[in-house]
SERO-4910 file (N, C-alpha, C, O; in steps of 0.05 Angstrom, whole numbers):
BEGIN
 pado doro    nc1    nc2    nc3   cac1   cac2   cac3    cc1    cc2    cc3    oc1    oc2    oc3
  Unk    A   -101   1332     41    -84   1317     23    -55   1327     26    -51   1351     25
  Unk    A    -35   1308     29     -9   1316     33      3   1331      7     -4   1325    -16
  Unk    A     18   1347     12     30   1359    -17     53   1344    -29     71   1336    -14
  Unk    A     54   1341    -53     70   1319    -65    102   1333    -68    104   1356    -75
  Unk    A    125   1317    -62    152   1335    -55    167   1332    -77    192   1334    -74
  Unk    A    153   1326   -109    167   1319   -129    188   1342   -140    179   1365   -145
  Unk    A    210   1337   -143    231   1358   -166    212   1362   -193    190   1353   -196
  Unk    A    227   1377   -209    225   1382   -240    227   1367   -247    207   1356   -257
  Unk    A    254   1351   -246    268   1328   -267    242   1313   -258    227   1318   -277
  Unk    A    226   1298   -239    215   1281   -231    180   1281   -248    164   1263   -250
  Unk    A    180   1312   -257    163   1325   -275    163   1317   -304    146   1314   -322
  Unk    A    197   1313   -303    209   1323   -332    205   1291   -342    203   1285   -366
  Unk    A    205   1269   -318    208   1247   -328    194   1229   -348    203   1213   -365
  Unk    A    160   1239   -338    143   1242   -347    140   1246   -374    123   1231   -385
  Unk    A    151   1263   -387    150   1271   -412    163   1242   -435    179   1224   -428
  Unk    A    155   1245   -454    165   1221   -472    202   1235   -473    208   1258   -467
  Unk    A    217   1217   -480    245   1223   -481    248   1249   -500    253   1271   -490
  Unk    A    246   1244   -528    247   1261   -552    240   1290   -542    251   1309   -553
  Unk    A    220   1294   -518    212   1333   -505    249   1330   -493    270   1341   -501
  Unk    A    245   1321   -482    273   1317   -461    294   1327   -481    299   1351   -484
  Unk    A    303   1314   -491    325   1324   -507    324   1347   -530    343   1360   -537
  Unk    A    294   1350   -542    287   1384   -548    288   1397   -528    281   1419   -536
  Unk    A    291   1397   -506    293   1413   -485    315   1426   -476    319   1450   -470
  Unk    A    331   1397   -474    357   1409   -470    380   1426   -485    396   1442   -476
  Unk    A    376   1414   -517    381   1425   -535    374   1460   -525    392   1475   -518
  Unk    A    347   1467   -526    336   1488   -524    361   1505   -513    381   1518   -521
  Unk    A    344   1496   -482    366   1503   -460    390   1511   -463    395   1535   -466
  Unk    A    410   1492   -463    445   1489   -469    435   1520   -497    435   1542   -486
  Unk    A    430   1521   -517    440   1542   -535    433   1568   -525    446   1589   -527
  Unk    A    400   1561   -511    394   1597   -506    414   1603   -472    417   1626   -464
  Unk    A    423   1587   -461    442   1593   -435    469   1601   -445    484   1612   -429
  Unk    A    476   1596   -465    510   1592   -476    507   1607   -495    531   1612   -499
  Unk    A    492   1623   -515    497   1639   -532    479   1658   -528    489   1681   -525
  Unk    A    449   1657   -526    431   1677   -527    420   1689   -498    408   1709   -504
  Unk    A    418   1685   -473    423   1697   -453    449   1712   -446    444   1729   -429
  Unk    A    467   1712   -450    493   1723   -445    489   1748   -467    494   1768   -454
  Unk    A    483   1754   -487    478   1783   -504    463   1803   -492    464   1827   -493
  Unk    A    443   1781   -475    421   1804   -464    432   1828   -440    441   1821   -419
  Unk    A    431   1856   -447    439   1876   -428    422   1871   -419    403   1862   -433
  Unk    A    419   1876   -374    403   1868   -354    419   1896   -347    442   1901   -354
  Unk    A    398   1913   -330    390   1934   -319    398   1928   -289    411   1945   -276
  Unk    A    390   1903   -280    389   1897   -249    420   1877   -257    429   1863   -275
  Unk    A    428   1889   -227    459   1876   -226    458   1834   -221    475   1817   -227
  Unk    A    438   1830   -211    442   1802   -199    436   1792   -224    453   1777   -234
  Unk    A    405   1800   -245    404   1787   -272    434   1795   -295    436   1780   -315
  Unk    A    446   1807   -293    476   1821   -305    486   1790   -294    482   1769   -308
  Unk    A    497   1790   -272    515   1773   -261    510   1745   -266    529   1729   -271
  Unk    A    471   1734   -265    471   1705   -280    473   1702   -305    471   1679   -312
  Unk    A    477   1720   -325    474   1721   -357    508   1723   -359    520   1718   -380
  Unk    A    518   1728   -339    554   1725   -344    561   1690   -335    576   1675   -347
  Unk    A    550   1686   -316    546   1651   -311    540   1629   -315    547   1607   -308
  Unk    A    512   1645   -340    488   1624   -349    507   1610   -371    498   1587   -375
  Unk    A    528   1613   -385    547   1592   -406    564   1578   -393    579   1562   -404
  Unk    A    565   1581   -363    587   1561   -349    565   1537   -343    570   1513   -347
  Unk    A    540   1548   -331    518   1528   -320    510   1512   -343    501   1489   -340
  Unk    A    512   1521   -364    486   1510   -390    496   1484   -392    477   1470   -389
  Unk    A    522   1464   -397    524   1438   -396    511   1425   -374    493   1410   -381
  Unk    A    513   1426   -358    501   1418   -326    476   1420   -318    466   1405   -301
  Unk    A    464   1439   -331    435   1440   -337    421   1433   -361    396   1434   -364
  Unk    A    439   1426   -380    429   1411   -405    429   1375   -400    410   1360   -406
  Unk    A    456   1368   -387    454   1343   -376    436   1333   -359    428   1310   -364
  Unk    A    424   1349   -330    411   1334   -319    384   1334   -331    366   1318   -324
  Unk    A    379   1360   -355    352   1344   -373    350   1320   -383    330   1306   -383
  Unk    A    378   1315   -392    389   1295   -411    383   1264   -387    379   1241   -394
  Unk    A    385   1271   -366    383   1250   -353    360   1233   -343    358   1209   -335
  Unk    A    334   1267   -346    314   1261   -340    301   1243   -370    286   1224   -370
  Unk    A    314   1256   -393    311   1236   -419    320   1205   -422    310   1188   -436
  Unk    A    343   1205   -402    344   1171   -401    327   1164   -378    318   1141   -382
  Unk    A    323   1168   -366    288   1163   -337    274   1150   -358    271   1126   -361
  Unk    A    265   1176   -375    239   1176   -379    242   1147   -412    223   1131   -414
  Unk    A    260   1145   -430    261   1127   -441    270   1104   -436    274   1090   -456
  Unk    A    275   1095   -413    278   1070   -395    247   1067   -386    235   1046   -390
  Unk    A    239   1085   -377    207   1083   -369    191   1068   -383    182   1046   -377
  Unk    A    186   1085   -412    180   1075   -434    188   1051   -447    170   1041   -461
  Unk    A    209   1040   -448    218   1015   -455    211    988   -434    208    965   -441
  Unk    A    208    999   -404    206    980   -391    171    971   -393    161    950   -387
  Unk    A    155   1000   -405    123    996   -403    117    977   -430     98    962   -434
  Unk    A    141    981   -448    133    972   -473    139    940   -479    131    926   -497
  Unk    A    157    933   -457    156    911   -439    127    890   -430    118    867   -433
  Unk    A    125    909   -420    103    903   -402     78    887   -420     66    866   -419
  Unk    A     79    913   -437     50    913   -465     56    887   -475     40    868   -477
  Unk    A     86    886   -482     80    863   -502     63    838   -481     40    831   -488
  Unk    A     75    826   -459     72    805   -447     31    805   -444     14    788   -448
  Unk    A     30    825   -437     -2    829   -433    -17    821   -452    -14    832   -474
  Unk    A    -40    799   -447    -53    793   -472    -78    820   -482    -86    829   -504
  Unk    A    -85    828   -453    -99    848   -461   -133    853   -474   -148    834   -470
  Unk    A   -143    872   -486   -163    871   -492   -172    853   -523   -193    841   -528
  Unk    A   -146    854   -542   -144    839   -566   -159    812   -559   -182    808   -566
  Unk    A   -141    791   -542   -154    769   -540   -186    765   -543   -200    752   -559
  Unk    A   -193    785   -515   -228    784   -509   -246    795   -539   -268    786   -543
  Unk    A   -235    811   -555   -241    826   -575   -245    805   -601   -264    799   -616
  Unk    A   -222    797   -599   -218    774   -632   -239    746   -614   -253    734   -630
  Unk    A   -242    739   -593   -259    720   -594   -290    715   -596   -305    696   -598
  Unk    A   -294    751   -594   -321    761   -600   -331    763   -621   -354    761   -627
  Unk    A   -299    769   -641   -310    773   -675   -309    742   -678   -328    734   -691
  Unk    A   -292    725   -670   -292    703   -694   -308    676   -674   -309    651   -677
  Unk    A   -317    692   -657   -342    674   -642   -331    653   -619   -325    629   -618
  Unk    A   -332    667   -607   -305    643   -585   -327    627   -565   -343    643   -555
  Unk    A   -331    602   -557   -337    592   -535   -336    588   -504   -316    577   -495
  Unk    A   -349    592   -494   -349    592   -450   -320    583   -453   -301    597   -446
  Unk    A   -317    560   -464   -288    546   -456   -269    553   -458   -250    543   -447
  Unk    A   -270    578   -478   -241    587   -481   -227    605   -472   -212    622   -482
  Unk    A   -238    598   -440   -215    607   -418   -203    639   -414   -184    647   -401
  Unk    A   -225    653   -431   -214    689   -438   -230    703   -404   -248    691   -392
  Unk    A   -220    725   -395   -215    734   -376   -248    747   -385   -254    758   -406
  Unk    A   -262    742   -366   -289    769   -371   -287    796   -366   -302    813   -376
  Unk    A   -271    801   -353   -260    828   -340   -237    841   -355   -241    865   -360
  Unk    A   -211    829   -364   -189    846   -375   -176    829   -400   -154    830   -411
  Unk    A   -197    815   -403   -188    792   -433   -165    774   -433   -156    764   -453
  Unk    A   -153    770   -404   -123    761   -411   -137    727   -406   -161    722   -409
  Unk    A   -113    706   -397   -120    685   -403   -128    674   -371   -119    682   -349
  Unk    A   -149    654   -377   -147    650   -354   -141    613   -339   -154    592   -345
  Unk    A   -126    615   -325   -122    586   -304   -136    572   -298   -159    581   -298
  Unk    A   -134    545   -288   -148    530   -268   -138    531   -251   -113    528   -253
  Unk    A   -149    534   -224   -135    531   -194   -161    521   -174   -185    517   -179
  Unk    A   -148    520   -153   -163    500   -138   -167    529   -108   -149    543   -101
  Unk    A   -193    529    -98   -196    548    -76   -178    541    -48   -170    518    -51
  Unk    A   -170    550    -27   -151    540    -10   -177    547     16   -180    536     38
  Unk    A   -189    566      6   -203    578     36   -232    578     35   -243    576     13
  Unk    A   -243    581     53   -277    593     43   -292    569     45   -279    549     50
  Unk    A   -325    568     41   -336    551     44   -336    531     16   -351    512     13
  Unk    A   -317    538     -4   -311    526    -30   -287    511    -27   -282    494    -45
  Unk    A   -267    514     -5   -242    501     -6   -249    474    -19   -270    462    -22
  Unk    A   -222    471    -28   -222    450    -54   -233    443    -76   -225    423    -87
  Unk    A   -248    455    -84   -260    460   -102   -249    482   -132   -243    506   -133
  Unk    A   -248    467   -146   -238    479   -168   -250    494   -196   -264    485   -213
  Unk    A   -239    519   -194   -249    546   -218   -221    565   -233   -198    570   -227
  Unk    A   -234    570   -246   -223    594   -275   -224    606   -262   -245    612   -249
  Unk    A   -191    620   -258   -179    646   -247   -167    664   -261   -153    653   -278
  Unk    A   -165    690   -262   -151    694   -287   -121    704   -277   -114    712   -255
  Unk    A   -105    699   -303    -78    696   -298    -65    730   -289    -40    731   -288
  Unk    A    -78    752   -284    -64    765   -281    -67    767   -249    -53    785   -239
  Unk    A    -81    753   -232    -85    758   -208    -65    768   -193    -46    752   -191
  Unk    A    -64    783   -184    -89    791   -165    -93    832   -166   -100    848   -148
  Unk    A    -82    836   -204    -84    857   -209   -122    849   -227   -141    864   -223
  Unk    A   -122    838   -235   -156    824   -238   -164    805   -224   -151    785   -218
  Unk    A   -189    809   -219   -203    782   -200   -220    767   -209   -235    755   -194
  Unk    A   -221    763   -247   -236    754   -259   -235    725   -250   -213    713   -246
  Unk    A   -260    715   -247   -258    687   -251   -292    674   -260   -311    689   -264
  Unk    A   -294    639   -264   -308    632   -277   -308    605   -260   -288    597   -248
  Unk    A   -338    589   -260   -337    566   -249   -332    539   -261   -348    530   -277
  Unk    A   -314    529   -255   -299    512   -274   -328    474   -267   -336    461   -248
  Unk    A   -329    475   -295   -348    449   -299   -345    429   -313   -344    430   -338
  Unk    A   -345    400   -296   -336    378   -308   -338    367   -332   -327    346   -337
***
């Protein structure tokens, strides 16, 4: 299995926005006020605790950036949700008793089409496809 070449931020994106910006928050105060107090023994940790309040905007931002990723992400999925009919449809036609005819997906509940076959020993012939194809392959034999 190849090893995956992802950054942090690409980690960080992942996270709902609201970690992201507790994060950075975090970050930016303990780099800019509370690492810089700490006496270091070893000269190189001395030398980044004299640096760590120049870095801390620049490393609070590109959290901050991975927080707009990751709430663009989220907005574009929540997108997504709404348009999707989803499991509701297949669900409510079960409680309130739905009929063959009413065209619900057997597989992912969304709605389903009429279309006509193009290939196969069925060409021309027409059946219930369901509309999210060809992320579902539900379909049904459509009868006169």
């Amino acid at each position: 299995m190849a090893k995956r070449n992802d950054s942090i931020l690409d980690d960080l994106a992942l996270y709902p926005w609201w970690v992201n910006v507790i994060l950075a928050v975090i970050v930016y105060l303990s780099m800019r006020y509370w690492i810089p107090t700490i006496q270091f023994q070893n000269t190189f940790y001395a030398g980044m605790a004299k640096i760590a309040p120049v870095l801390a905007p620049f490393i609070a931002g590109m959290i901050l950036v991975a927080a707009a990723v990751s709430a663009f992400d989220s907005g574009r999925k929540g997108q997504l949700l709404k348009k999707q009919k989803g499991i509701g449809n297949y669900l409510n036609s079960i409680i309130y008793g739905a009929k063959a005819s009413d065209n619900i997906c057997p597989l992912c509940g969304g709605e389903m089409v009429l279309r006509t076959a193009r290939k196969g020993p069925k060409a021309g012939e027409k059946f219930w496809g369901c509309s999210a194809f060809p992320k579902c392959r539900g379909k049904k034999p459509h009868y006169v």
